[in-house]
C-alpha positions as CSV (number, residue, x, y, z in Angstrom):
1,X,0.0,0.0,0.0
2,X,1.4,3.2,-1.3
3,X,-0.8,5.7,0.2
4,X,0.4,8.4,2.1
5,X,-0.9,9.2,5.5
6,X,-2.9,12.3,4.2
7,X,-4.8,9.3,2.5
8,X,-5.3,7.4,5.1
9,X,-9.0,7.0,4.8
10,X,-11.4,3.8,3.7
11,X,-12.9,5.5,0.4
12,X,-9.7,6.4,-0.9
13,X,-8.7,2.4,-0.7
14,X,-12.1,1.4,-1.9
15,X,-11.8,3.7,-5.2
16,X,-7.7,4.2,-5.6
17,X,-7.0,0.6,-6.0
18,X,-6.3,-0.7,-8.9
19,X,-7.3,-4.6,-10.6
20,X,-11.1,-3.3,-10.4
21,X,-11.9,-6.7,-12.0
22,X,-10.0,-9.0,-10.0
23,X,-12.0,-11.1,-7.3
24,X,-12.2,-9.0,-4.1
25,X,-13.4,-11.1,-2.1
26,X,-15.0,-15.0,-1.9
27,X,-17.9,-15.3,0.7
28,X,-18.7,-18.9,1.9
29,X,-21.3,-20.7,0.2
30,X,-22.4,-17.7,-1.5
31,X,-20.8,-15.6,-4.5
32,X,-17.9,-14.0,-5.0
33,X,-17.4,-10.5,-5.6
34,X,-14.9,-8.3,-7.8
35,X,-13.8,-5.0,-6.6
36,X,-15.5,-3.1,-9.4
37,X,-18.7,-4.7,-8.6
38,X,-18.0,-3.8,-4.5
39,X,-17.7,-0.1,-5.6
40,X,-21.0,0.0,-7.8
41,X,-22.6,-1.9,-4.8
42,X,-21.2,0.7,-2.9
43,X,-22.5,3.6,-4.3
44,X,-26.4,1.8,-5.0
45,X,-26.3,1.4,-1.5
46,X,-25.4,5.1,-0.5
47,X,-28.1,5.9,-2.9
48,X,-30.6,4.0,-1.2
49,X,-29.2,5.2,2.7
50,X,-29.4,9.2,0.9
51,X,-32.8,8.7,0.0
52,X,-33.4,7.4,3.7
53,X,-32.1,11.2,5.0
54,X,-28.5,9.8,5.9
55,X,-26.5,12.7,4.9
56,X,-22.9,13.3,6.4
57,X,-21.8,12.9,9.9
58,X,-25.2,10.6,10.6
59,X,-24.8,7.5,12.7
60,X,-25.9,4.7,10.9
61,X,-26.3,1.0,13.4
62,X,-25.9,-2.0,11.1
63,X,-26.8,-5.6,12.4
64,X,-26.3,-8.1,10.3
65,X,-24.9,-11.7,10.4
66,X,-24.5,-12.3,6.8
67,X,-21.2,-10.6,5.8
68,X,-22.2,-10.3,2.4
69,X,-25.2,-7.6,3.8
70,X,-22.9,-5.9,6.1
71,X,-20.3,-5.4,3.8
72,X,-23.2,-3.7,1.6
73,X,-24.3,-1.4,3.8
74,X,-20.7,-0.5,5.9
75,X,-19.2,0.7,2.4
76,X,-22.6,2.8,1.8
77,X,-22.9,4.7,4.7
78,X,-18.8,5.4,4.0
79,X,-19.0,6.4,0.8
80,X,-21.7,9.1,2.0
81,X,-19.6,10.2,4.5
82,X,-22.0,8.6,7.7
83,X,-20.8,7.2,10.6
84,X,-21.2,3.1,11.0
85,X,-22.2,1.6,14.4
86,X,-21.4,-2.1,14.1
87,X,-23.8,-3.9,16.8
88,X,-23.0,-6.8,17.6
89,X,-25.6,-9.9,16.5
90,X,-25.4,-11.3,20.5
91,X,-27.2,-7.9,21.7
92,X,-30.6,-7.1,22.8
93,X,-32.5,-5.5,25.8
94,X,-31.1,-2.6,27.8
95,X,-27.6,-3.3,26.8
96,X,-28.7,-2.9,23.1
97,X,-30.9,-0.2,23.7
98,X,-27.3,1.3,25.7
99,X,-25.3,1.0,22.4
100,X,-27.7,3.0,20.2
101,X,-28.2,5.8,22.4
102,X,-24.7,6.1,23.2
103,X,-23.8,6.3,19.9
104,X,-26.8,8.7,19.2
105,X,-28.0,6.2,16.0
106,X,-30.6,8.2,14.0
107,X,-31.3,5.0,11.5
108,X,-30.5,1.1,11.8
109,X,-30.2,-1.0,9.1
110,X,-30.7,-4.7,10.1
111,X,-31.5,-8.2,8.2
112,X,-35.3,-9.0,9.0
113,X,-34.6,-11.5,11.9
114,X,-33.3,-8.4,14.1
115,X,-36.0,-6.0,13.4
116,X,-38.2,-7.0,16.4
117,X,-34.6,-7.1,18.6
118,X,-34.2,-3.7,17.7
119,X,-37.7,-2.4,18.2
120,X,-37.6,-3.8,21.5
121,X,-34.9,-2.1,22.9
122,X,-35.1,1.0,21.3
123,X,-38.3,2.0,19.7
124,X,-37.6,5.4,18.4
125,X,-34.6,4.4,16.1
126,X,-35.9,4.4,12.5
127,X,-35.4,0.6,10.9
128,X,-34.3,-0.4,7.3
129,X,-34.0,-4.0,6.4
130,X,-34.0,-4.4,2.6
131,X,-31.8,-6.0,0.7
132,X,-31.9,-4.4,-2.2
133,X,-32.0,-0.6,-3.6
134,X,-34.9,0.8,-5.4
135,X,-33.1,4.3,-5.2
136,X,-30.8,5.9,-8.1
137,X,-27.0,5.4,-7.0
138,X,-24.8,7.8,-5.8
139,X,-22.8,9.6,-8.9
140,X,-19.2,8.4,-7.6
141,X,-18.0,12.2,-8.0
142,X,-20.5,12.9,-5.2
143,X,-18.4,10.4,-3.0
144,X,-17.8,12.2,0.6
145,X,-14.3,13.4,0.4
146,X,-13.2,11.8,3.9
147,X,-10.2,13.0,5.8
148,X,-8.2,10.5,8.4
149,X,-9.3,12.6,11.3
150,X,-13.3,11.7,10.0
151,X,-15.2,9.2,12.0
152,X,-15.4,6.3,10.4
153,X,-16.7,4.1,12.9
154,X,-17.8,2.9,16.5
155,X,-17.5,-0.3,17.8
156,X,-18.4,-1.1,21.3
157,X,-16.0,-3.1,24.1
158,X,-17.3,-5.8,25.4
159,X,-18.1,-3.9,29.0
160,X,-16.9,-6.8,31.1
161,X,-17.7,-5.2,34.2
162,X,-19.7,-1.7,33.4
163,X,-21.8,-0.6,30.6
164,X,-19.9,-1.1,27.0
165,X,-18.0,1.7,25.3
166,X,-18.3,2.9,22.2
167,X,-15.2,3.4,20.5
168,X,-14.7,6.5,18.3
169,X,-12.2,4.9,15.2
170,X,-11.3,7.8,12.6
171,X,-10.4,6.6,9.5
172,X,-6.7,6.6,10.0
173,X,-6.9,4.7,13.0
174,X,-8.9,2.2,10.8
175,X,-6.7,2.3,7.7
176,X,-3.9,1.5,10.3
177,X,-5.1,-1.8,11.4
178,X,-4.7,-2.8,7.8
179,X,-1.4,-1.5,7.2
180,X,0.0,-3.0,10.5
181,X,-1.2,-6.7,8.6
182,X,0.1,-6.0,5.4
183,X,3.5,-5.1,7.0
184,X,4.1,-7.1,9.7
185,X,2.8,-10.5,7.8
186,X,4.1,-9.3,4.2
187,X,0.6,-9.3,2.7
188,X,0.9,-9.0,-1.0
189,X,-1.9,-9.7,-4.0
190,X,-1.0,-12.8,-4.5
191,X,-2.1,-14.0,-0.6
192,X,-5.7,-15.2,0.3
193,X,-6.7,-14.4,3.5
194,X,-9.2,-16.5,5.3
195,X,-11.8,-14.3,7.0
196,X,-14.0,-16.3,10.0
197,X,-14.0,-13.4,12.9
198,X,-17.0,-11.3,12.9
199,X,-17.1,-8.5,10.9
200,X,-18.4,-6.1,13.6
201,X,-15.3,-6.6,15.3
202,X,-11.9,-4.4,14.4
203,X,-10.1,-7.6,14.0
204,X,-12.7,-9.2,11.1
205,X,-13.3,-5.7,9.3
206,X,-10.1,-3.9,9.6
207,X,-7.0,-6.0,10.1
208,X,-8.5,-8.4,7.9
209,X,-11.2,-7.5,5.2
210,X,-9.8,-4.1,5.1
211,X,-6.4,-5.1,4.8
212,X,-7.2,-7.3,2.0
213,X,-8.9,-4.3,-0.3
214,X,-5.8,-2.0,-0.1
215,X,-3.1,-5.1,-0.1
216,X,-5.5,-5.9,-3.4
217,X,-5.6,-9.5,-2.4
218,X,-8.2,-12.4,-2.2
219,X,-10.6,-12.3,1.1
220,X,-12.7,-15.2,1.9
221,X,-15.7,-14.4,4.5
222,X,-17.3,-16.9,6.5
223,X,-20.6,-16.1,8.1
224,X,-20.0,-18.2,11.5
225,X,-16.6,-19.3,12.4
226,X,-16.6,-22.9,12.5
227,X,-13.9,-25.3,14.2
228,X,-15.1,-28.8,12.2
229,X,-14.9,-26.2,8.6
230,X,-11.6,-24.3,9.3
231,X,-9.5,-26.6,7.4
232,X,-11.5,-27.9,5.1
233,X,-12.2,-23.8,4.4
234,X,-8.2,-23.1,4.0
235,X,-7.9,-26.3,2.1
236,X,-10.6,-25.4,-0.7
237,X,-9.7,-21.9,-0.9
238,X,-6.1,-22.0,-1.1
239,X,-5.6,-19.2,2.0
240,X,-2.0,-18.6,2.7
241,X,-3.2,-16.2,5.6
242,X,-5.6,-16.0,8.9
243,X,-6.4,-14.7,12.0
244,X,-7.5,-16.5,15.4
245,X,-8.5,-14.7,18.7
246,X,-9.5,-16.2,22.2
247,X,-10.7,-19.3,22.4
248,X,-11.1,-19.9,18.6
249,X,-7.6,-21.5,18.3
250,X,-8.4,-23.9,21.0
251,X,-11.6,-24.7,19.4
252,X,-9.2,-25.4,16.2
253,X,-6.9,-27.3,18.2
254,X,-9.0,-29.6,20.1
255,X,-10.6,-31.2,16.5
256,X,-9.4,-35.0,15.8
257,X,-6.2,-35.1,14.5
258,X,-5.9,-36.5,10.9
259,X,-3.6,-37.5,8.5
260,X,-3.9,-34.5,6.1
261,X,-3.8,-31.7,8.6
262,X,-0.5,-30.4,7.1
263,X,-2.6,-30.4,3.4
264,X,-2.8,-26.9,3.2
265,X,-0.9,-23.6,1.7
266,X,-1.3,-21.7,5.3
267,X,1.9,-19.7,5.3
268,X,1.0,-17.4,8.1
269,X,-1.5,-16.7,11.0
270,X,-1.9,-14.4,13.9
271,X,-2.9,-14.9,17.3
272,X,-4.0,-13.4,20.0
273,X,-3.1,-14.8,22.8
274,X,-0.2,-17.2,22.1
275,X,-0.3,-19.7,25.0
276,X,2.4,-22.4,23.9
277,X,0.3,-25.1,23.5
278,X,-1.7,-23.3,20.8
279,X,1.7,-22.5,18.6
280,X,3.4,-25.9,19.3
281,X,0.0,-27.2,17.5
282,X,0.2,-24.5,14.6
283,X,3.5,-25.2,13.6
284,X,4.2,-28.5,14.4
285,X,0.7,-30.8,13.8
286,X,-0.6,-28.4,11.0
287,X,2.9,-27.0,9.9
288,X,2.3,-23.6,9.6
289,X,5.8,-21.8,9.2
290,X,5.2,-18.8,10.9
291,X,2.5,-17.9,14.1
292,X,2.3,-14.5,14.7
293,X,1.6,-13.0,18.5
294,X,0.4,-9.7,19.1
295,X,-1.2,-7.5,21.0
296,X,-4.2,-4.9,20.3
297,X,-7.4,-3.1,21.6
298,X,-10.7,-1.6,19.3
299,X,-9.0,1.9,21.3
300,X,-5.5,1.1,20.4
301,X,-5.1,-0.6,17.3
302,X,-2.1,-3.3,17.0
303,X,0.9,-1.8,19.0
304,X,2.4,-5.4,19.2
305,X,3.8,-7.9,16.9
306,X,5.9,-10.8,16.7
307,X,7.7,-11.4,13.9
308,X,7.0,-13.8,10.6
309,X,10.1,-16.0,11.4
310,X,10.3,-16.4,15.1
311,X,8.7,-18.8,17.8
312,X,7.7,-17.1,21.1
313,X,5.0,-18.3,22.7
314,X,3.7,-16.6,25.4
315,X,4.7,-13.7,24.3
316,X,2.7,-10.9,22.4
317,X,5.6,-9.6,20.2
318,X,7.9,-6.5,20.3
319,X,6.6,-2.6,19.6
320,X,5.8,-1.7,16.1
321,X,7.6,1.2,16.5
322,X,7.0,2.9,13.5
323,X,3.6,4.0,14.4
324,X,3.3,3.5,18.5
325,X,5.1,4.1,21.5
326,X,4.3,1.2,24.6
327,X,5.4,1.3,27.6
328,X,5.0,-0.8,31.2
329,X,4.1,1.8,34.0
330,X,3.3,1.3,37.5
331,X,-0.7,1.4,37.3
332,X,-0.7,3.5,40.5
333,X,1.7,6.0,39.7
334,X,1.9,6.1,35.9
335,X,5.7,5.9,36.4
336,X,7.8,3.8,34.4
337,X,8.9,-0.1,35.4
338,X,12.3,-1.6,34.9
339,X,12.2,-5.0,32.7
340,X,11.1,-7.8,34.0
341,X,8.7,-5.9,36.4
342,X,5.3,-6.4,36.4
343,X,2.6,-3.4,35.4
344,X,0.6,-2.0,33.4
345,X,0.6,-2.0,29.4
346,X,0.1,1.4,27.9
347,X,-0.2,2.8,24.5
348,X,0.1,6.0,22.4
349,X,0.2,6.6,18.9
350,X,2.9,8.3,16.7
351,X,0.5,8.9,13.8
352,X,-1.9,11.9,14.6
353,X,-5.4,10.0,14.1
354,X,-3.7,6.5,14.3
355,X,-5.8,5.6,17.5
356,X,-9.5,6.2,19.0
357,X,-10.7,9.9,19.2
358,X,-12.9,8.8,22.4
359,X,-15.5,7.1,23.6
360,X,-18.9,7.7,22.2
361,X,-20.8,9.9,24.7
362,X,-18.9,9.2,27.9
363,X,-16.3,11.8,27.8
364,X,-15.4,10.9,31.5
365,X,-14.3,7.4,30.4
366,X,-11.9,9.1,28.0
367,X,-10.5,11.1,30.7
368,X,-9.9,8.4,32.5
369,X,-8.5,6.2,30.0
370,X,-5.8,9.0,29.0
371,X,-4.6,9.8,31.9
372,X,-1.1,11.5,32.0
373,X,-1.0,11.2,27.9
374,X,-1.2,7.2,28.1
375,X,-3.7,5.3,27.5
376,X,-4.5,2.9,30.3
377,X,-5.1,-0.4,28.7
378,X,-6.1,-2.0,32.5
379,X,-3.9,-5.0,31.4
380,X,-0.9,-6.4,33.5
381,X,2.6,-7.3,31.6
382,X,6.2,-7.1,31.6
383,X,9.0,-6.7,28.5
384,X,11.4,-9.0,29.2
385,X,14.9,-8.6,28.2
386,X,14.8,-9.3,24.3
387,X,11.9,-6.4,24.1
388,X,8.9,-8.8,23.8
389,X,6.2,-8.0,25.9
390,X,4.4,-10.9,28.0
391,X,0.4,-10.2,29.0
392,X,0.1,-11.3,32.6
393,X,-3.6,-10.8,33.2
394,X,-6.3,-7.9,33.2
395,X,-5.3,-5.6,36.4
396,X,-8.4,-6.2,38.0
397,X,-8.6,-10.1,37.5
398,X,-5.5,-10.5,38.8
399,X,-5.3,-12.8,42.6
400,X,-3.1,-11.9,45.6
401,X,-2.2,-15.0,48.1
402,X,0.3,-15.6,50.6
403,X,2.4,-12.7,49.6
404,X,2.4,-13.5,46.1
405,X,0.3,-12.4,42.3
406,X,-1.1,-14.8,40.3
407,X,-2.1,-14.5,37.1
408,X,-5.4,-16.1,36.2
409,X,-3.9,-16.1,32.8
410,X,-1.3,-18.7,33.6
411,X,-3.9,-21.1,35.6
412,X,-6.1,-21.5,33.1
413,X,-3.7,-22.7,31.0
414,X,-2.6,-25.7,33.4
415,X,-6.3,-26.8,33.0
416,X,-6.9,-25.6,29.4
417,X,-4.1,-28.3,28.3
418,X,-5.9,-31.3,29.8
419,X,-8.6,-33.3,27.5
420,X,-11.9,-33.1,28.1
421,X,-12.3,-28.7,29.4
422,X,-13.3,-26.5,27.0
423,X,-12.9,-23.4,28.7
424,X,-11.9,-22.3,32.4
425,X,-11.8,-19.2,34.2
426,X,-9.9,-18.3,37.1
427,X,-10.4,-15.9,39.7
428,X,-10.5,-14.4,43.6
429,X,-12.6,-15.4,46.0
430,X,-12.6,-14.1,49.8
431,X,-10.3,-15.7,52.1
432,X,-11.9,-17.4,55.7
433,X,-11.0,-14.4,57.2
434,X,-13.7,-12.6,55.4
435,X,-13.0,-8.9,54.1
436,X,-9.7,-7.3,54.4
437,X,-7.8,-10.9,54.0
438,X,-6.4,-12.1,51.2
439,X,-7.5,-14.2,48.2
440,X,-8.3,-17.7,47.8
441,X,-8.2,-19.3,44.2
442,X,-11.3,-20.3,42.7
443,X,-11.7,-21.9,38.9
444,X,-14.9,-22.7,37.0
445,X,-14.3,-25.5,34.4
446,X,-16.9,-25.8,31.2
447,X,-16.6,-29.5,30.5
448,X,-16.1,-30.4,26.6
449,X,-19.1,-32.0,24.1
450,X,-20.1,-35.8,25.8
451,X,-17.7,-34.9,29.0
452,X,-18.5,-35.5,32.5
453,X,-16.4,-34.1,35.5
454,X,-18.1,-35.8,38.5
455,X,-16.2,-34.5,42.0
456,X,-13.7,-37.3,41.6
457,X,-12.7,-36.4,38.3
458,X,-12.5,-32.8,39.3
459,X,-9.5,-33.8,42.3
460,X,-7.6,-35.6,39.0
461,X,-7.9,-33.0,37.1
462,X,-6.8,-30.4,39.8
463,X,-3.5,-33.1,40.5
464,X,-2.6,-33.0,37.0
465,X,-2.7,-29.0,37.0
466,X,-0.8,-28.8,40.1
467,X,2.2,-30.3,37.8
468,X,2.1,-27.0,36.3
469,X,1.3,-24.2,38.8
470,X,3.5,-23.0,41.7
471,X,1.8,-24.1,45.0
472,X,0.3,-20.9,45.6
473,X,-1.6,-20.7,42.5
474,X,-3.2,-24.0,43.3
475,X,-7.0,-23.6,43.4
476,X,-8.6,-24.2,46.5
477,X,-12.3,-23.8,44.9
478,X,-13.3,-25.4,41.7
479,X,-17.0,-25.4,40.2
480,X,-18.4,-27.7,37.4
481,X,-20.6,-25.3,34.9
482,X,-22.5,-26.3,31.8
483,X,-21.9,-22.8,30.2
484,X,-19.5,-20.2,31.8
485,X,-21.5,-16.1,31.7
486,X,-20.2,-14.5,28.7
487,X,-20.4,-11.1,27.3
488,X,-22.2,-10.5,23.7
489,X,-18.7,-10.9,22.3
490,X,-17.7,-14.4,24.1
491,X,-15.3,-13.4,26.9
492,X,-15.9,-15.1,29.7
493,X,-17.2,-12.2,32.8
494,X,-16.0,-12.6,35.9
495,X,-17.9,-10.2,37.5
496,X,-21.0,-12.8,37.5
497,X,-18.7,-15.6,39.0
498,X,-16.8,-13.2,41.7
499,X,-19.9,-11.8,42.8
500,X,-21.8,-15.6,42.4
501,X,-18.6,-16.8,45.2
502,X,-18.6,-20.2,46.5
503,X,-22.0,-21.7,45.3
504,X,-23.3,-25.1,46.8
505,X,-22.4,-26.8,43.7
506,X,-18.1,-25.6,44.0
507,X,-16.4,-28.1,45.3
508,X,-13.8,-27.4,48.3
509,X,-10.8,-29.2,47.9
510,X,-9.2,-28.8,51.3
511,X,-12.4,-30.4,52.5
512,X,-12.3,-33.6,50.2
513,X,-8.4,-34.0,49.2
């Protein structure tokens, strides 16, 4: 990508690239779409959203879970210079009806099945749910001439512990996500890049779909991310590139081994996080040369990445210096940590527009979050000595007992890596001695598909993740649940099980060991 950064913006990619007849991107199971064809769909699309009033500076909601619909409707509203709010599909009730007010949405646009959701929630929003135009298209000289510092966008956090935020993303700080993937995996036009994140997440749309449209290289878009399809997906498509985040790589990782698993052209995929388990599997049972760690946030872009040709799992890569500064600062103080100490991650931006402007309507949340000209990611690390950076936990998850932090992070892991959990979450419970004391350990364990963790089971399984965990960490409390609480977007929230405690059905292991 040539563009300077006075060109940063997501209409100057969409009608400066060149190839307008080459295949932009491949959606599963449906049709495939050149990049001349996205731009005409483009402008029909503003046409229709001009005739609905949308005029510059709106704020447009879009939920959608076909790709192909979203993708219709996020480069209409762009080209008209509007604002898109990507919702995301999980949402509904007050914490819907939180997003569109926040974000002061004068018009959603929504697939049919999420009319009534949207109604619900928030009944003076004004609802379009056609797929098609009837309305004349916009003339493509009448294209909104966007600027980097424009809002292109807000997407919403996950709001793990208070009301969601809406992130503010300009169009440079948009544009950036895609030129930290072109540059830090070599993304070229020959590459395919296998696309099965949601696109109302920064990671899907912008480091991914995005990158692929100014990179001028092949996107394939699946709907729903699905573990049993992902290589059978890479396989049929040829992709040499893709992205994982959270628990999809263990979802990848814990299918059957089979004999072709290394039948691919996968060349290069990024992760975040990077336990070791998860890149020993990449690179060694499906063969992929190079896994990628890094680091990133909706607010702050990608400030971390590891590099194509080195293994360092556990780690979340070094800075990519040429667009952010990060440091590790006392969370307390703000002051800066030696290496090796533990603190807290923070961020800022050498390119003017490179980052969020804000959050939607809570200007006290910005504040907060920017404090002394960093901003505050709430997430514990260190660098160690080779410059990589190492996640520790979020500062508020993190457990303090007998005189020492533990990072929830780490004993997960130990119970991750046995057969049979699909997910676990760590966190503090009150000591005996009630308020004041210090932490006990406490882990709820989702058993996988046709598993059952009966108490007996659950003292194995706790002996064989002892083999990994300093003493201290050792849980004292573990608890059996069918589904762990998530958030719309699939973390796991604590909150509900710190504030749930020891239930009747948590086991005590001091009581029964």
């Amino acid at each position: 990508m040539q563009h300077t950064p006075e060109s940063w913006t997501i209409t100057n990619i969409l009608f400066s690239t060149k190839q307008e007849n080459r295949t932009a991107i491949q959606f599963v199971d449906s049709q495939s779409v050149t990049l001349s064809a996205l731009r005409t769909t483009a402008l029909q699309y503003a046409g229709e959203l001009q005739a609905q009033g949308v005029q510059a500076g709106d704020r447009v909601a879009v939920m959608a879970n076909s790709p192909q619909f979203f993708c219709n409707y996020w480069l209409g509203i762009t080209v008209l210079g509007a604002t898109m709010v990507a919702i995301n599909t999980s949402m509904q009730g007050l914490p819907l009806q939180h997003q569109l007010n926040v974000a002061d949405v004068s018009l959603a646009v929504c697939e049919a099945q999420f009319r009534d959701v949207i109604s619900s929630a928030c009944n003076n929003i004004r609802l379009l749910t056609t797929e098609t135009t009837s309305a004349s298209p916009l003339p493509e000289d009448q294209v909104y001439p966007a600027r980097p510092s424009d809002l292109a966008c807000i997407m919403f956090t996950s709001g793990t512990s208070g009301p969601s935020k809406g992130v503010e993303m300009p169009h440079a700080h948009c544009v950036l996500f895609a030129i930290g993937t072109i540059e830090n995996y070599r993304l070229t036009h020959a590459d395919r890049f296998y696309i099965c994140l949601p696109l109302f997440h920064a990671n899907g749309l912008f480091m991914q779909l995005l990158a692929c449209l100014a990179a001028g290289c092949l996107a394939i878009v699946r709907e729903k991310f699905s573990a049993s399809n992902w290589l059978t997906d890479i396989r049929q498509f040829e992709a040499t590139h893709t992205n994982t985040l959270g628990a999809v790589a263990a979802f990848i990782t814990a299918q059957p081994e089979t004999a072709d698993d290394t039948d691919h052209k996968l060349k290069v995929i990024g992760a975040a996080p990077l336990p070791a388990s998860v890149e020993h599997s990449f690179r060694h049972r499906f063969g992929v040369p190079c896994v990628v760690p890094l680091y990133g946030m909706t607010e702050v872009n990608i400030p971390l990445y590891g590099s194509l040709n080195e293994s360092a799992p556990g780690t979340c890569g070094k800075v990519y210096d040429r667009y952010f500064q990060v440091e590790i600062r006392d969370p307390d103080t703000d002051a800066p940590v030696t290496d090796g100490s533990t603190g807290e991650i923070m961020v800022r931006p050498k390119q003017p527009w490179g980052f969020m402007s804000g959050y939607a309507g809570m200007p006290d949340k910005t504040i907060e979050a920017w404090r002394n000209f960093w901003f505050h990611t709430g997430d514990a690390g260190y660098r160690n000595s080779n410059g990589q950076f190492v996640f520790v936990d979020r500062i508020k998850d993190c457990i303090r007992r007998r005189g020492e932090n533990i990072s929830t992070y780490e004993v997960e892991q130990a119970f991750l890596a046995m057969e049979g959990i699909a997910e676990a979450a760590a966190y503090a419970v009150p000591a005996d001695g009630g308020e004041g004391m210090e932490d006990e350990v406490m882990v709820a364990l989702q058993p996988a598909a046709n598993t059952i963790i009966d108490d007996s089971r659950l003292l194995e399984i706790r002996s064989t993740a002892s083999g990994n965990l300093a003493k201290f960490a050792l849980p004292r409390y573990l608890r059996v649940m069918q589904e762990l609480p998530k958030t719309p977007t699939g973390k796991i929230r604590k909150v509900v099980l710190r504030e749930e405690g020891v239930t009747q059905d948590t086991v005590d292991t001091t009581a029964v060991s």
